[in-house]
C-alpha positions in Angstrom: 103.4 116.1 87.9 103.8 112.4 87.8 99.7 112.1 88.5 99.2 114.5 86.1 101.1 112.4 83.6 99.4 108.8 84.5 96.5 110.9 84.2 97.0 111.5 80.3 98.7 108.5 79.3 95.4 106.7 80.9 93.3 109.1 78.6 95.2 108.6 75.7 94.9 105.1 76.4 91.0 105.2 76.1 91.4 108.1 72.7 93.4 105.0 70.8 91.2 102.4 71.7 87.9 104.5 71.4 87.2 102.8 68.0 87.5 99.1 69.7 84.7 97.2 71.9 84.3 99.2 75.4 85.0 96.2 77.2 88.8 96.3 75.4 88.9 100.1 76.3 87.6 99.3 79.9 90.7 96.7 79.9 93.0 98.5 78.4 92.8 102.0 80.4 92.3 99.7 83.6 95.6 98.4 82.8 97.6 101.5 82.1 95.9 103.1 85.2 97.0 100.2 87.4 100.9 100.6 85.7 100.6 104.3 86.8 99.4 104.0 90.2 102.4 101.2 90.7 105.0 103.6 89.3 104.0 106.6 91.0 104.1 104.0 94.4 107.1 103.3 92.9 108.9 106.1 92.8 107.3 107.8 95.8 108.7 105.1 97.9 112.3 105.8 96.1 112.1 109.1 96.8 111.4 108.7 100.2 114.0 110.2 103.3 115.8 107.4 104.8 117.0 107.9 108.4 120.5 107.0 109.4 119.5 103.6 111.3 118.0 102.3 107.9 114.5 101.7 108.8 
């Protein structure tokens, strides 16, 4: 689900900026698919079990 949501928020990213020089859209969805890939790491590594001695 979270893919799937980095996934639009990186399209919508290149929709808004479609009207701008592609090397601004390049930059822009670039960015917003590196914030997405760092928040899904993120929170995968959150979510992640934990055994009892920590490590």
């Amino acid at each position: 689900m979270l893919m799937l949501g980095g996934a639009l928020l990186t399209g919508a990213t290149g929709y808004f900026t479609r009207t701008g020089p592609t090397a601004v859209q390049f930059l822009a969805m670039g960015v917003v698919g590196l914030l997405c890939i760092f928040g899904l790491a993120y929170f995968d590594h959150r979510t992640e079990p934990r055994d009892e001695n920590g490590s």
